[in-house]
C-alpha positions in Angstrom: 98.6 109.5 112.5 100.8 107.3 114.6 100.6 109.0 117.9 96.8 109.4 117.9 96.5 105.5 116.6 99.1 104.5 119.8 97.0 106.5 122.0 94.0 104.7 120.6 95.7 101.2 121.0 96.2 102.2 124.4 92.6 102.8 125.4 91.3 99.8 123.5 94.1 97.1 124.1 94.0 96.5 120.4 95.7 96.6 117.2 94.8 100.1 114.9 95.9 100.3 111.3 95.6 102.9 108.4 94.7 102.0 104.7 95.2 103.0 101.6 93.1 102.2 98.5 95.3 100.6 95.7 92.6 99.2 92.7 90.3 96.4 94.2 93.0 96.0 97.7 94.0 98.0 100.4 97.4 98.7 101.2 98.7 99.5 104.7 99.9 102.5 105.3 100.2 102.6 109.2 100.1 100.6 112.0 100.1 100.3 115.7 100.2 96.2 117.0 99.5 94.6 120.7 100.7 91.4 121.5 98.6 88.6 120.8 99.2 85.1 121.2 97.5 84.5 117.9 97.9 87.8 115.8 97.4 88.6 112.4 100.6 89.1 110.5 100.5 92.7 108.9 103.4 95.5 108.1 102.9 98.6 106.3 103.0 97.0 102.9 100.5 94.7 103.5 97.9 94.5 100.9 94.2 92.7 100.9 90.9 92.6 98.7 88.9 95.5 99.8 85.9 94.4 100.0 86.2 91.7 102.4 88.0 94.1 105.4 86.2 96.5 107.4 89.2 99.9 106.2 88.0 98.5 102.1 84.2 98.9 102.4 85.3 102.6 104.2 87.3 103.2 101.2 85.1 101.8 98.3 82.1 103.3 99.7 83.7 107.2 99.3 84.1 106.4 95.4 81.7 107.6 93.2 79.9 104.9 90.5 82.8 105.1 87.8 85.3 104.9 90.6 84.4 101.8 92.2 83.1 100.1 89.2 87.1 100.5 88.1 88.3 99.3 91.6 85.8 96.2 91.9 86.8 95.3 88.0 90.8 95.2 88.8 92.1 92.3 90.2 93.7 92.1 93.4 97.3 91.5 93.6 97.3 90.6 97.8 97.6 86.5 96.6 94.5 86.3 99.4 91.5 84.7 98.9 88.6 86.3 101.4 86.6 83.6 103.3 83.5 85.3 101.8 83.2 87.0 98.3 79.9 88.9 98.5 78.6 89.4 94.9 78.3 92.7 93.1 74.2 93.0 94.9 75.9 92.2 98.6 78.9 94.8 97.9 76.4 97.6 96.8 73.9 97.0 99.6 77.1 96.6 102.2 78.2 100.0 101.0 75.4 102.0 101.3 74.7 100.7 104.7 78.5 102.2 105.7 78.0 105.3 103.1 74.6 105.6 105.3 76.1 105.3 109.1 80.0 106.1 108.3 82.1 103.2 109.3 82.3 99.6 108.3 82.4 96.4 110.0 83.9 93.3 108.8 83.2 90.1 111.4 85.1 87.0 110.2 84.8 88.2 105.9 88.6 88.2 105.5 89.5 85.4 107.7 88.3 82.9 110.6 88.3 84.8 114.1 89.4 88.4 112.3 87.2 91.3 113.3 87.5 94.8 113.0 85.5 97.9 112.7 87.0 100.8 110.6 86.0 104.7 110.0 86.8 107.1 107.4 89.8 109.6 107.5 89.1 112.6 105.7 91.2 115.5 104.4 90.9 119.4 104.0 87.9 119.1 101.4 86.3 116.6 102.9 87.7 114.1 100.7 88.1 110.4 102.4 92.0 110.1 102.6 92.6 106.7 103.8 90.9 104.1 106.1 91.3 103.3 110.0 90.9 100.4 112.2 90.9 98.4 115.1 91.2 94.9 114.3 89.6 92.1 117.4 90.3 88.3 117.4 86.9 87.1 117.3 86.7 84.9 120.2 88.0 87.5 122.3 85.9 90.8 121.6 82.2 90.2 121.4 80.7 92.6 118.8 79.1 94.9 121.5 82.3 95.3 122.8 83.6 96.3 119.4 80.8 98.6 118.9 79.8 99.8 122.0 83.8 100.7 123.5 85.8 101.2 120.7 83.9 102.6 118.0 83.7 105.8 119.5 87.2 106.1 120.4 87.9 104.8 117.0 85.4 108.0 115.4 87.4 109.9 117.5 90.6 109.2 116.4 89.8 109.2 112.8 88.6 112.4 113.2 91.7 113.8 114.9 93.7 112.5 112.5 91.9 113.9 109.9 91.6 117.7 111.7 95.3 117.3 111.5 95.9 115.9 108.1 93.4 119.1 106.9 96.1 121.4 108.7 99.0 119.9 106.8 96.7 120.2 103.4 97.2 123.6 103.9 100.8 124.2 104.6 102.7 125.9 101.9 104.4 124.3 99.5 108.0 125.6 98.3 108.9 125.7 95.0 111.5 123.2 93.6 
């Protein structure tokens, strides 16, 4: 994933990341940073609640009813407390609307000035492997710029990343 996230960095002068879903937070997997003057401190490692980033509502919306009603009921182990914590209505509605258009946004839900748009990565069967981003400061990217210029690169990146994860799906495996 890393090369095709740099390349993406490159084209959209901003920070990409990969998620993993991990109970009721994400946990990240991968990451490509810009320098910021006021950036958001995150290593592979990191963990957040899921349903207040943009990579969460990707993941949480690819479970089906059983699945997520587990990952909403565990508690999150990140130690953060979103800005906003949308109740059981607001997360069902906000995951349909990204199970409906197939990528998430979250603008300012984690944190003050925090935005970021996200799209699914799938693997060989379709299956959504993990989440990716590109995270904006708020007063810096305007959400048509988010939307309009990056999302499609970001699409297209999740998808290339995905064509290739599919490929190493079905590499052999040797015994022992």
């Amino acid at each position: 994933a890393r090369p095709h996230m740099a390349a993406l960095v490159a084209e959209t002068h901003e920070s990409s990341s990969m998620s993993q879903l991990d109970g009721s937070d994400i946990v990240y997997v991968a990451r490509v940073a810009v320098p910021k003057i006021i950036g958001l401190s995150v290593t592979i490692g990191t963990r957040f609640p899921a349903v207040a980033t943009s990579m969460g509502r990707v993941l949480l919306a690819n479970l089906d009813g059983d699945e997520l009603d587990s990952a909403l009921a565990a508690p999150s182990t990140s130690g953060i407390i979103p800005r906003v914590e949308p109740s059981r209505t607001e997360i069902d509605s906000a995951l349909a609307e990204v199970r409906e258009r197939g990528w998430a946004m979250s603008d300012e839900q984690l944190s003050l000035g925090i935005r970021s748009i996200a799209a699914p990565v799938r693997g060989g069967t379709d299956r959504v492997v993990a989440a990716l981003n590109v995270t904006t400061h708020a007063a810096e990217t305007p959400v048509d710029v988010l939307l309009g210029e990056h999302l499609p690169k970001l699409l297209a990146t999740a998808a290339a990343i995905g064509d290739e994860w599919s490929k190493l799906e079905r590499l052999p495996i040797a015994d022992g």
